[in-house]
C-alpha positions as CSV (number, residue, x, y, z in Angstrom):
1,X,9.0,-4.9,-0.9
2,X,6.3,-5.1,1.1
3,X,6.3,-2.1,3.7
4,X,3.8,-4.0,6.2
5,X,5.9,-7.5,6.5
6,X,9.7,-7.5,6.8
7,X,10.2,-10.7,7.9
8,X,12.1,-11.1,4.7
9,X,14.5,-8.2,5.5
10,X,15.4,-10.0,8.5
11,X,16.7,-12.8,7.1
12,X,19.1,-10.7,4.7
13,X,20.6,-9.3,7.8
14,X,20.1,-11.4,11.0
15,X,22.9,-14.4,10.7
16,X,21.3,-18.0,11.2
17,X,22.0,-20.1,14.5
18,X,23.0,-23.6,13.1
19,X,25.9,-24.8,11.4
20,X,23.7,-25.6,8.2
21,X,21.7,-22.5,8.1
22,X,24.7,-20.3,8.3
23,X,26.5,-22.8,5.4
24,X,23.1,-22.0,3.3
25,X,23.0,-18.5,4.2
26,X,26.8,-18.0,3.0
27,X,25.4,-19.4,-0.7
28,X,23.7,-15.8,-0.8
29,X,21.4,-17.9,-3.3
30,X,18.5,-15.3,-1.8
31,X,20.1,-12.0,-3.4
32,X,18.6,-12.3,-6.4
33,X,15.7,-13.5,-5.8
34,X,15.3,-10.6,-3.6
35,X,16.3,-7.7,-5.2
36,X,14.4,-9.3,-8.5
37,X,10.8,-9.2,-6.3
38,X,11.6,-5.9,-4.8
39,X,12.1,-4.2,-8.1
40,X,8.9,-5.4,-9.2
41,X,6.8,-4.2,-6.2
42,X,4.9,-1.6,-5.4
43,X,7.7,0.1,-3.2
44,X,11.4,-0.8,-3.9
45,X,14.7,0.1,-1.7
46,X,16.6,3.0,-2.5
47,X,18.6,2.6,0.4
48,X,19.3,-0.2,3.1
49,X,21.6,-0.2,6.3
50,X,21.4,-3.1,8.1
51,X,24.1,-6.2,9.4
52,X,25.4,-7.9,6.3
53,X,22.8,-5.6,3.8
54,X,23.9,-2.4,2.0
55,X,21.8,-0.9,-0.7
56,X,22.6,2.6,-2.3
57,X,20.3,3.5,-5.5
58,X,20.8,6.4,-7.9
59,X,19.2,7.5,-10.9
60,X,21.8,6.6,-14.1
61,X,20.7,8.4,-17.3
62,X,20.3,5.7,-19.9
63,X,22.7,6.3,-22.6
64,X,25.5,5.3,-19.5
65,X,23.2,2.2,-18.8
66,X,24.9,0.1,-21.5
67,X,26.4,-3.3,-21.2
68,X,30.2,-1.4,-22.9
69,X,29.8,0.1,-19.6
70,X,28.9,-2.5,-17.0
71,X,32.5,-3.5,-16.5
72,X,33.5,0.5,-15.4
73,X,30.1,0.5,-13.2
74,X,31.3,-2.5,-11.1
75,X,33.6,0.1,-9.7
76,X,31.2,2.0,-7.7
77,X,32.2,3.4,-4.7
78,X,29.5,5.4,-3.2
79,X,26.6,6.1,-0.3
80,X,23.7,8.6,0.7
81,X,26.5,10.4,3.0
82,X,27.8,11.8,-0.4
83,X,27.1,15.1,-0.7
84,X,27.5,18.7,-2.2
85,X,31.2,20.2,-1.5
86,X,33.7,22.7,-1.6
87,X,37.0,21.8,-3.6
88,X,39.2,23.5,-3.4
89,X,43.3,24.5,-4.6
90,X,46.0,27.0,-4.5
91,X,44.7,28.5,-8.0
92,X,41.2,27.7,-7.9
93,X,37.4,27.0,-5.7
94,X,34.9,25.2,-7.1
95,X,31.3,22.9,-5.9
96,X,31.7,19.6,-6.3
97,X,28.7,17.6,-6.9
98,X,27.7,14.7,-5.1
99,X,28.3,12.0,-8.3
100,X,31.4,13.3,-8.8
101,X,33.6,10.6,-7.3
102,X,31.6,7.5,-7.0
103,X,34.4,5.4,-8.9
104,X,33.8,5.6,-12.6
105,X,32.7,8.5,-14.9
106,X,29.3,7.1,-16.1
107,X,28.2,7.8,-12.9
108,X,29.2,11.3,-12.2
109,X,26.4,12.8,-14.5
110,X,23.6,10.6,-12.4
111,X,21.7,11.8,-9.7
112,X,21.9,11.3,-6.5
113,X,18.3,10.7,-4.6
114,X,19.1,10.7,-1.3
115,X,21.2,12.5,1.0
116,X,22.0,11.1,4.7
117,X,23.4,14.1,6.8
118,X,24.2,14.8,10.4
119,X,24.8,17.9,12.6
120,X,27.5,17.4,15.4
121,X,25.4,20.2,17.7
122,X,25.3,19.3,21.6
123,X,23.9,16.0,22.4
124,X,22.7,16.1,18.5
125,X,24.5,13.8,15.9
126,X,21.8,11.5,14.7
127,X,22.0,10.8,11.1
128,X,18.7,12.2,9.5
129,X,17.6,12.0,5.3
130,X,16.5,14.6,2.9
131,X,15.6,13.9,-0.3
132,X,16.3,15.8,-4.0
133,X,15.1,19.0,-4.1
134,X,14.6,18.6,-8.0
135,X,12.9,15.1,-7.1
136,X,10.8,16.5,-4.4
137,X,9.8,19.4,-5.7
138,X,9.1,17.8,-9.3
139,X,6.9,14.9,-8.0
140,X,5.4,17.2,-5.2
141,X,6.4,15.4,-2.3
142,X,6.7,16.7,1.2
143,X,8.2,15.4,4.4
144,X,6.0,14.7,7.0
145,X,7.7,14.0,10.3
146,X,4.9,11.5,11.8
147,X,4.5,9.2,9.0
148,X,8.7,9.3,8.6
149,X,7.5,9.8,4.8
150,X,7.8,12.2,1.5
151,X,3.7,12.3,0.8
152,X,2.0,14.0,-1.8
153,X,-1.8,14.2,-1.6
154,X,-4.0,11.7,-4.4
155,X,-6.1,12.0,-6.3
156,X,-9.1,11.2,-3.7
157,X,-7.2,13.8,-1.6
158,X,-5.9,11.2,0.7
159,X,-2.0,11.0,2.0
160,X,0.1,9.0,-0.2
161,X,3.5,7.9,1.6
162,X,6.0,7.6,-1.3
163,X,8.9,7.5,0.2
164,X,9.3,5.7,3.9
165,X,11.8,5.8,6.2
166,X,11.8,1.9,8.3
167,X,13.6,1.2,11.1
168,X,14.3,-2.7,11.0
169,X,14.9,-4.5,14.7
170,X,17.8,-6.9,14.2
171,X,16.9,-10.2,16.2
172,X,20.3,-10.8,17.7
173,X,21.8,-7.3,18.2
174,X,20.6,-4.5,20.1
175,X,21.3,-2.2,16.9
176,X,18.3,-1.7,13.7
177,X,18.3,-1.4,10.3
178,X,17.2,1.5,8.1
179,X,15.5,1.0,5.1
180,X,14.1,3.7,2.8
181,X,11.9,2.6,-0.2
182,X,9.5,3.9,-2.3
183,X,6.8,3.6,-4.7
184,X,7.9,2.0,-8.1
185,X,4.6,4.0,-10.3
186,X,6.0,7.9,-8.5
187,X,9.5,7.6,-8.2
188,X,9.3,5.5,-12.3
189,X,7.7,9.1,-13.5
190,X,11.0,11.1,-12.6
191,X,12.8,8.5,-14.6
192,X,10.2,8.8,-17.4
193,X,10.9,12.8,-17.9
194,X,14.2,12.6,-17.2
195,X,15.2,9.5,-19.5
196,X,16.9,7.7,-16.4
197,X,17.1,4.8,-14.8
198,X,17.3,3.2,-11.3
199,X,21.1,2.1,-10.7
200,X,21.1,-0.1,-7.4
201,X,24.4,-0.6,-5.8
202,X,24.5,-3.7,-3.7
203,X,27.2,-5.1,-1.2
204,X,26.0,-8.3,1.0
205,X,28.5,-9.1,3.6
206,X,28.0,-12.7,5.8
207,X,29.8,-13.6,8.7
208,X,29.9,-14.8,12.0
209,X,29.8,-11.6,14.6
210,X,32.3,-11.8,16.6
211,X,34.6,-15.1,15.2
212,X,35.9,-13.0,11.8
213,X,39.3,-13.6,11.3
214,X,39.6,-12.5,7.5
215,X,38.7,-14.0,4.5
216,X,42.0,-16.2,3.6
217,X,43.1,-16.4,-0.1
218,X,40.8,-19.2,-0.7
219,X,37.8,-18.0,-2.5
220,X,34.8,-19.3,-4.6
221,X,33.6,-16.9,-7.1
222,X,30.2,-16.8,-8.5
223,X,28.8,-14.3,-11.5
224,X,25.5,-13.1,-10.8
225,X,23.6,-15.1,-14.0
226,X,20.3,-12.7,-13.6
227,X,19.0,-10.3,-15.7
228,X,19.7,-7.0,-14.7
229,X,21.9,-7.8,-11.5
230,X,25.8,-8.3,-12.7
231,X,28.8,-9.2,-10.2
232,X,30.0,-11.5,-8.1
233,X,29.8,-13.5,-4.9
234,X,32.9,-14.5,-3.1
235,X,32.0,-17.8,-1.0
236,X,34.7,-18.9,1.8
237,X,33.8,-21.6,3.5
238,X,33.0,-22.2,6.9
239,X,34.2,-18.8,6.9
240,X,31.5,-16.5,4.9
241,X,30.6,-15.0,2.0
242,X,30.6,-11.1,0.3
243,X,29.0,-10.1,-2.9
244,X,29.0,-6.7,-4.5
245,X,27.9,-5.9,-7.7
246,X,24.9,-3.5,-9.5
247,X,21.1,-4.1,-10.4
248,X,19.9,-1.5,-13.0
249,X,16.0,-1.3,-14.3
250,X,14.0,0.2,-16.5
251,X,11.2,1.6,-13.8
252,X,10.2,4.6,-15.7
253,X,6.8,5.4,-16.7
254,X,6.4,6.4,-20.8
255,X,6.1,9.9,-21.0
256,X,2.8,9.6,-23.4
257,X,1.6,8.2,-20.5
258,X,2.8,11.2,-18.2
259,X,1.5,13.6,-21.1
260,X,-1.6,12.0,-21.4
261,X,-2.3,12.0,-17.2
262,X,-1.5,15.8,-16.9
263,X,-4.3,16.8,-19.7
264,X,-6.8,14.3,-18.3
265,X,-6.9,12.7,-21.7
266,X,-6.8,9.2,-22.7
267,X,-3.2,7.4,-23.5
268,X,-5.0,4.8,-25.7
269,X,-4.2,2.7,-22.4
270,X,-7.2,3.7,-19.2
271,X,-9.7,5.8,-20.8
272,X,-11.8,7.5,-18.2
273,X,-14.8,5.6,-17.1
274,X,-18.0,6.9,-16.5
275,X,-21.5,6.4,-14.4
276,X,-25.0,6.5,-15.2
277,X,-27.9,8.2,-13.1
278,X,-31.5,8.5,-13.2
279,X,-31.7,12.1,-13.9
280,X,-34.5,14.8,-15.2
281,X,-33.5,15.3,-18.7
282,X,-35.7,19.1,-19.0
283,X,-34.9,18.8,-22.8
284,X,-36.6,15.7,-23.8
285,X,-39.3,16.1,-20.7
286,X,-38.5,12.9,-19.4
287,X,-37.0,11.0,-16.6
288,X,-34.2,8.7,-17.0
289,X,-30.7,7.1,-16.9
290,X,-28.2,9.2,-18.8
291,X,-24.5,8.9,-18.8
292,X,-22.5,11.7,-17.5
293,X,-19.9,11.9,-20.1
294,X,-19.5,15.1,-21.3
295,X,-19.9,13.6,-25.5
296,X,-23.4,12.1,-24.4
297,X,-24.5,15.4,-23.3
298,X,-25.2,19.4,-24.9
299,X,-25.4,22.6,-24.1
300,X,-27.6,25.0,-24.9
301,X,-25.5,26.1,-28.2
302,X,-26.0,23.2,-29.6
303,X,-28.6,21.6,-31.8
304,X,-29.0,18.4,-30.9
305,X,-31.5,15.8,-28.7
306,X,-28.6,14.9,-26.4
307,X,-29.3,15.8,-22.6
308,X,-28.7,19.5,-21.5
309,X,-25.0,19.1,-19.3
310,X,-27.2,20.6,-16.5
311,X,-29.3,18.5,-16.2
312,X,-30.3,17.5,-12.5
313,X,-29.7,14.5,-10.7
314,X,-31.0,13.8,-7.2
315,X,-29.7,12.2,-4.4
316,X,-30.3,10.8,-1.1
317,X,-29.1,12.9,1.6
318,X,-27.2,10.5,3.2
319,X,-24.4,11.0,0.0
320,X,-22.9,14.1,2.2
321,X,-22.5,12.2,5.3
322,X,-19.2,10.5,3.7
323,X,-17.8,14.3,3.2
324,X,-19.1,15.6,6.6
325,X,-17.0,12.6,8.2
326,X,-13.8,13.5,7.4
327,X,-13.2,16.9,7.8
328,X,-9.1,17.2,7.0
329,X,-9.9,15.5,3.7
330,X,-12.8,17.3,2.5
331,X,-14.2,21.3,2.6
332,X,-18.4,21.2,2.5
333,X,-19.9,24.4,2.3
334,X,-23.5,25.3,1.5
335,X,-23.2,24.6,-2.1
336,X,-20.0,23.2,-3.3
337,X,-17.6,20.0,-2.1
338,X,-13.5,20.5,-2.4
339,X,-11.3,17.2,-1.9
340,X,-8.0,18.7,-1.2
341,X,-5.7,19.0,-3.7
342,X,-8.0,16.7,-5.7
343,X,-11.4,17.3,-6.9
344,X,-14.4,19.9,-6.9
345,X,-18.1,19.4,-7.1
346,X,-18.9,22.9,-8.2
347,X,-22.1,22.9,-7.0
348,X,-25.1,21.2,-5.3
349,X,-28.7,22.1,-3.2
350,X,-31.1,20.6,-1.4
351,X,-35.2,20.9,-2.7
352,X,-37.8,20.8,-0.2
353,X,-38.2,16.8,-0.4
354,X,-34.7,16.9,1.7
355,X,-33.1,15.6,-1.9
356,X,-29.6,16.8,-2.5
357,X,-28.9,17.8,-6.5
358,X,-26.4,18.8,-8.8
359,X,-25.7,18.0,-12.7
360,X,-24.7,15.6,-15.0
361,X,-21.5,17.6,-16.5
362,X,-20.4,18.4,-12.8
363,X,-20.9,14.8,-11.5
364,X,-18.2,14.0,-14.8
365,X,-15.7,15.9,-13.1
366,X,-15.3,13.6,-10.2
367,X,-13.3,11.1,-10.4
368,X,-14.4,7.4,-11.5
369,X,-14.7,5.9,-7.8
370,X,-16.2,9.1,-6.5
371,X,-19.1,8.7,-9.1
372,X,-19.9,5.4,-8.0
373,X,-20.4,7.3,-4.1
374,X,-23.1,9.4,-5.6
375,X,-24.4,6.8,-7.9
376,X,-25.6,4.5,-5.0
377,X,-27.6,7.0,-3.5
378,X,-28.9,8.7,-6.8
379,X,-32.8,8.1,-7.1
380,X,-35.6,9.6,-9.1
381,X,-36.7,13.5,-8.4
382,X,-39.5,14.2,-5.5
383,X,-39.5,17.8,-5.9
384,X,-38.2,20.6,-8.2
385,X,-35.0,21.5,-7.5
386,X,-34.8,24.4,-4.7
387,X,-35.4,28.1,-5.4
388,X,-32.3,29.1,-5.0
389,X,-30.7,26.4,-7.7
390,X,-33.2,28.4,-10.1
391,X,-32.3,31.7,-9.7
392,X,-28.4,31.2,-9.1
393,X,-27.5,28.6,-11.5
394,X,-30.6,28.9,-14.0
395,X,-31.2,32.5,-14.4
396,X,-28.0,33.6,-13.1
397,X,-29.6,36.0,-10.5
398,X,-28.8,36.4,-6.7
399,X,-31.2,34.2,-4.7
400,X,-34.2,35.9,-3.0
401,X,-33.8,33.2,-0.5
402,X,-33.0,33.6,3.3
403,X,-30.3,31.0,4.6
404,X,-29.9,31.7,8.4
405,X,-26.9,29.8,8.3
406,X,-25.0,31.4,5.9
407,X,-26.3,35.1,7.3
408,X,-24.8,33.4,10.6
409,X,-21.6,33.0,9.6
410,X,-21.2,36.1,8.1
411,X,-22.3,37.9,11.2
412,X,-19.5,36.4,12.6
413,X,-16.6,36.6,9.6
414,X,-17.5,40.3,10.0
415,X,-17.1,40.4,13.8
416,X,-13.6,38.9,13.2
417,X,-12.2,41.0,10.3
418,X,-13.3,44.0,12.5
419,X,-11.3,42.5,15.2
420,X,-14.1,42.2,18.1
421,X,-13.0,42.4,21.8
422,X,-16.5,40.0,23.0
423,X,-15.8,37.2,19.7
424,X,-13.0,35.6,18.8
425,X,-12.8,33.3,15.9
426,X,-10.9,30.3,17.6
427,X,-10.2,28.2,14.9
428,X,-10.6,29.6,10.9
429,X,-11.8,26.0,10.1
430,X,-14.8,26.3,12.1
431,X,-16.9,28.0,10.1
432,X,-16.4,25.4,7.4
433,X,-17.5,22.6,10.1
434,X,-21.0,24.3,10.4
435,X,-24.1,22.7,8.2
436,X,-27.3,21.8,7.9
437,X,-27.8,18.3,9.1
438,X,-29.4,16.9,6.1
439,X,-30.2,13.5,6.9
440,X,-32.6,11.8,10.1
441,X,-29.8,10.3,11.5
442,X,-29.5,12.1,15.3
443,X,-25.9,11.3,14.8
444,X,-25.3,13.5,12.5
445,X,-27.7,16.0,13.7
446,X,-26.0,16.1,17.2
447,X,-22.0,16.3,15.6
448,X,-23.5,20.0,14.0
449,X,-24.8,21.3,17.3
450,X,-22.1,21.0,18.6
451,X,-19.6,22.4,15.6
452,X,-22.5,25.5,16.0
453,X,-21.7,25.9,19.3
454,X,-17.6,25.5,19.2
455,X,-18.2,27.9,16.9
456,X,-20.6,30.7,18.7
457,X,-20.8,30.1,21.9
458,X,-17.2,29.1,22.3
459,X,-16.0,32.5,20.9
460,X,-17.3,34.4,23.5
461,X,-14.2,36.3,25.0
462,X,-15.2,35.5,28.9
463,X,-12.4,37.8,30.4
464,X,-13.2,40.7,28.4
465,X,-16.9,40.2,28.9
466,X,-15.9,40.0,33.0
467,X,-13.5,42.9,32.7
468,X,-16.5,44.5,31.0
469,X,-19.1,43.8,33.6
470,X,-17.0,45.3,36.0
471,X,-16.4,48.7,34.0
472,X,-19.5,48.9,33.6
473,X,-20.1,48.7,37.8
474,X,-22.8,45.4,37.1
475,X,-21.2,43.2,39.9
476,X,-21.6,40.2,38.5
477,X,-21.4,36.9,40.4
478,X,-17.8,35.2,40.4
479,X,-19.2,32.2,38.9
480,X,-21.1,33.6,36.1
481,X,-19.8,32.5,32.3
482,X,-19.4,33.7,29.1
483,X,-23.6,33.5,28.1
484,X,-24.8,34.7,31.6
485,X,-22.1,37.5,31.6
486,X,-23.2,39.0,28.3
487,X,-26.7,38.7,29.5
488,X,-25.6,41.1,32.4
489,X,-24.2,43.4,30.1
490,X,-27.1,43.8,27.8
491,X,-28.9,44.5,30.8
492,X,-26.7,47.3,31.9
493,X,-26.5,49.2,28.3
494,X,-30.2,49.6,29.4
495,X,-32.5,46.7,27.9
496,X,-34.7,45.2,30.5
497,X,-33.7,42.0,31.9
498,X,-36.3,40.0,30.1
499,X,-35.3,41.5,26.9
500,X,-31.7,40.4,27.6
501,X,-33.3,37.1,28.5
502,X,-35.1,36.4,25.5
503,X,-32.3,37.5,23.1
504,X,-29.9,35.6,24.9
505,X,-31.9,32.4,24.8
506,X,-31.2,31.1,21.7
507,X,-27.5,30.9,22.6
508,X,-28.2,28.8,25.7
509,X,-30.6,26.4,23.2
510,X,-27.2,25.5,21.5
511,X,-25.2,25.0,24.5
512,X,-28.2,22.5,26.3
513,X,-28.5,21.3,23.4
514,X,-24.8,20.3,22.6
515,X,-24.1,19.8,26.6
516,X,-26.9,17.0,26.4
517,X,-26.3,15.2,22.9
518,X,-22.9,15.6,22.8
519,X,-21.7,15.9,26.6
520,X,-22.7,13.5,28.4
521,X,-24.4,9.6,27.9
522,X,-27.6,9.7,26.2
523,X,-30.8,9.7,28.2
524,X,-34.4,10.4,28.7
525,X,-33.4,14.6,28.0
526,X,-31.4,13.6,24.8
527,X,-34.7,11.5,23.7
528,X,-37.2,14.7,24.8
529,X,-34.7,16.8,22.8
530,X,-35.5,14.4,19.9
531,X,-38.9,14.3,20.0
532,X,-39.4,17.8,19.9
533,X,-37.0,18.8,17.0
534,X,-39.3,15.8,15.1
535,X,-43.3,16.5,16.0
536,X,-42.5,20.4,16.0
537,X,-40.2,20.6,13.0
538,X,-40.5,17.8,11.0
539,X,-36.9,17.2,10.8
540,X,-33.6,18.0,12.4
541,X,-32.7,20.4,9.7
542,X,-35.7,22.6,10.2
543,X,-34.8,22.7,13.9
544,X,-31.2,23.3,13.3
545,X,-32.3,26.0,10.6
546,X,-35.0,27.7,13.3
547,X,-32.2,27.7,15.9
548,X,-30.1,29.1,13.4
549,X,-32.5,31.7,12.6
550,X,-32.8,32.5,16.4
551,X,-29.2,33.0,16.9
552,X,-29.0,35.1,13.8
553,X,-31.5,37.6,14.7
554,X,-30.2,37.5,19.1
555,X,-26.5,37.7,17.4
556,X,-27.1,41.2,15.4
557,X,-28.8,42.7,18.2
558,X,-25.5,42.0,20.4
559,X,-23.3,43.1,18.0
560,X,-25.2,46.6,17.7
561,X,-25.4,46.9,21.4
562,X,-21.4,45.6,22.4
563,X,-20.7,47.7,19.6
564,X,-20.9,51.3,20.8
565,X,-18.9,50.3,24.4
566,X,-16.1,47.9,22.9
């Protein structure tokens, strides 16, 4: 079915106004047609509750889905309120499984998907769904109360609903409809490893609301004559019409297939696919496009004149503005990329031109789409790649390189393991939020201003530095914050006011800063701002990087000072 149009669901359940319409209605010639489309879309029913419409779908395992059986299925007698149970009898106790008494014995040893339950607590009786456990936990889903959906993460890292819960307005009642479907690919691998397959109860009642005076003994009856979908309708006319009967398919998904997709190899169906880049192939000392497959390249073990795996690619730095956009979705830190739940680049730098890099053999570990992301931006080398690529990934040394940033943040993972009384780390994503802006967009170098200060500046604990102040007999003024406050109490642990000034001052360059990019409308200050971190620095990240620098060396002195009268 298709979860963003349910027009057509309406017309199963809301009852024509004309004679005629209801008369064609009552034919129930649309069931199915219906249930035919649905089972072949990307998200089918498992269960509908609506006026006229019921739908109840359980796995069946397939040596009970035979035709000697069909006649003993027609006698289903079931719905999601079936559940777990007690039985119980003078002699003996026992659990009693939901499957158990569904109307014929084929079904007892299926499995029910969904369970519809309801606590009678005070003012509390709604009916609310949970799904298998085995099913759930099997496929990875989890419930996620604001999409009314069982997600699982894909492979980009991105929510996938598989399993909705719709509410369907009916037009001419002041009731709805609840429809829970889900995706045919997810819900088809469950049936794949378990050798099952989907069993659809059906019952579609149509009458007039409100004249129903019984059906009367006589009755049309009509065989369902489609493949897959056996029973009958029972046409009365002028009167109405019921149907009831089973649709069973095959929606599983071939356990080669399943096999294949968990050890990322090919099932001799979608092999993966992979890009080319223009890349600095060291071996063969020349530049140009090679394929980051892993059989077009070598390593270093191996004789051959095939590309060395790591061999660098570069990159505009614009290709990290995708991850730096959506935060929940994707982890950046200084040298690797994680997709939640998804993918990793291992590792990646930035050379002095401002060109990001990596290698061919990670690149291959991305998937297909995400290669084409790095592939529009890929262009030939300007520089070497950076120092610190060398020494780390190259001659597998520490780097002799200084990184402000990264000395930053661990100023500040140390003042929070130690529990500081003057820092508090406010949110343990923040530190992850916090990079270089790479680019020349102001955009983007604006947006990590202000993640630095959210996380410095806003994790100065302004009551304790107050409380403080006032131990410490300073007076300070009733208006002063969180900056000007620890300014005063440099000053009175006994460094001179310019001192505290100056060390201070590279804290109050982030605030401005963030107060006039991000705070406000831009203007003539914002443009100033600009023009300075341009004709002084050459480029936002050497501003950010010398305001990092500022903050590191202001930051250490605090913490030795604070540090003796916490």
């Amino acid at each position: 079915m298709n979860v963003y149009d349910l027009n057509c669901l309406k017309f199963l359940s809301n009852e024509p106004s004309s004679e005629d319409e209801f008369n064609d209605w009552c034919q129930q010639s649309d069931v199915a047609e219906f249930l035919t489309s649905d089972i072949n879309d990307e998200y089918v029913i498992l269960y509908a509750s609506m006026p006229h419409v019921f739908i109840h779908a359980v796995f069946l395992p397939e040596k009970n889905a035979i035709k000697d059986n069909f006649n003993n299925l027609l006698n289903w007698s079931g719905n999601p309120f079936s559940s777990w149970g007690v039985s119980c009898s003078f002699e003996d106790i026992s659990i009693e499984s939901p499957m158990s008494n569904l109307g014929c014995k084929e079904l007892a040893s299926g499995e029910q998907i969904l369970f519809a339950r309801s606590f009678q607590s005070i003012g509390n009786d709604e009916t609310y769904y949970e799904l298998n456990q085995k099913i759930s936990h099997s496929l990875d889903l989890h419930y996620v109360p604001e999409k009314k959906s069982w997600c699982k993460l894909d492979s980009h890292g991105g929510i996938n609903e598989v399993i909705k819960i719709l509410k369907v307005p009916n037009a001419r009642k002041n009731d709805e409809g609840t429809i829970i479907c889900a995706k045919r690919e997810i819900i088809g691998e469950y049936a794949g490893i378990e050798g099952m397959k989907l069993f659809r109860m059906f019952d579609f009642t149509r009458y007039k609301t409100g004249d129903f005076n019984g059906w009367g003994s006589n009755r049309e009856h009509i065989d369902f004559n489609t493949t897959g979908i056996f029973g009958t309708i029972n046409i009365v006319n002028g009167v109405g019409s019921y149907s009831r009967g089973f649709h069973i398919s095959d929606i599983s998904v071939s356990k080669k297939k399943l096999i294949a997709n968990i050890w990322g190899h090919s099932d001799d169906e979608v092999e993966k696919e992979y890009c080319s880049y223009v890349a600095q192939d060291w071996k063969n000392s020349e530049i140009k496009e090679v394929s980051c497959n892993p059989i077009h390249l070598a390593n270093y073990f191996t004789e051959s004149n095939l590309p060395f795996e790591i061999t660098p690619v570069f990159f505009k730095p614009e290709v990290l503005l995708k991850y730096k956009a959506d935060r929940d979705r994707f982890t950046l830190n200084s040298r690797s990329i994680y997709c939640r739940g998804a993918w990793e680049l291992k590792t990646f730098d930035v050379n002095t031109a401002g060109q990001v890099h990596t290698y061919l053999i990670y690149l291959s570990h991305l998937p297909y789409e995400e290669q084409l992301h790095w592939k529009q931006y890929n262009e030939a080398p300007k520089a070497p790649i950076s120092t610190r690529a060398m020494e780390n990934d190259i001659k597998g040394e520490w780097s002799s390189e200084y990184d402000a940033l990264l000395s930053l943040k661990a100023k500040l993972a140390e003042l929070d393991l130690k529990g500081s009384l003057w820092w508090k780390l406010r949110d343990k994503n923040a530190p992850d939020k916090v990079n270089y802006p790479y680019t020349s967009s102001r955009d983007e170098w604006a947006e990590e201003i202000l993640n630095l200060d959210q996380l410095l500046v806003e994790g100065l604990e302004e009551k304790w530095l107050r409380k403080k102040a006032k131990a410490l007999k300073l007076k300070p003024d009733a208006r002063l914050r969180a900056l000007k406050l620890l300014e005063v109490i440099l000053v009175g642990v006994e460094f001179e006011e310019e001192h505290a000034r100056e060390i201070m001052s590279p804290f109050h360059i982030v605030h401005n800063a963030r107060s006039i990019l991000k705070g406000h409308t831009l203007g003539t200050e914002a443009e100033d701002l600009r023009k300075v971190a341009i004709t002084e620095y050459g480029s936002y990240k050497n501003h950010y990087e010398k305001i990092c620098t500022d903050c590191d060396e202001s930051l250490e002195i605090i913490a030795n000072a604070l540090s003796v009268i916490e």
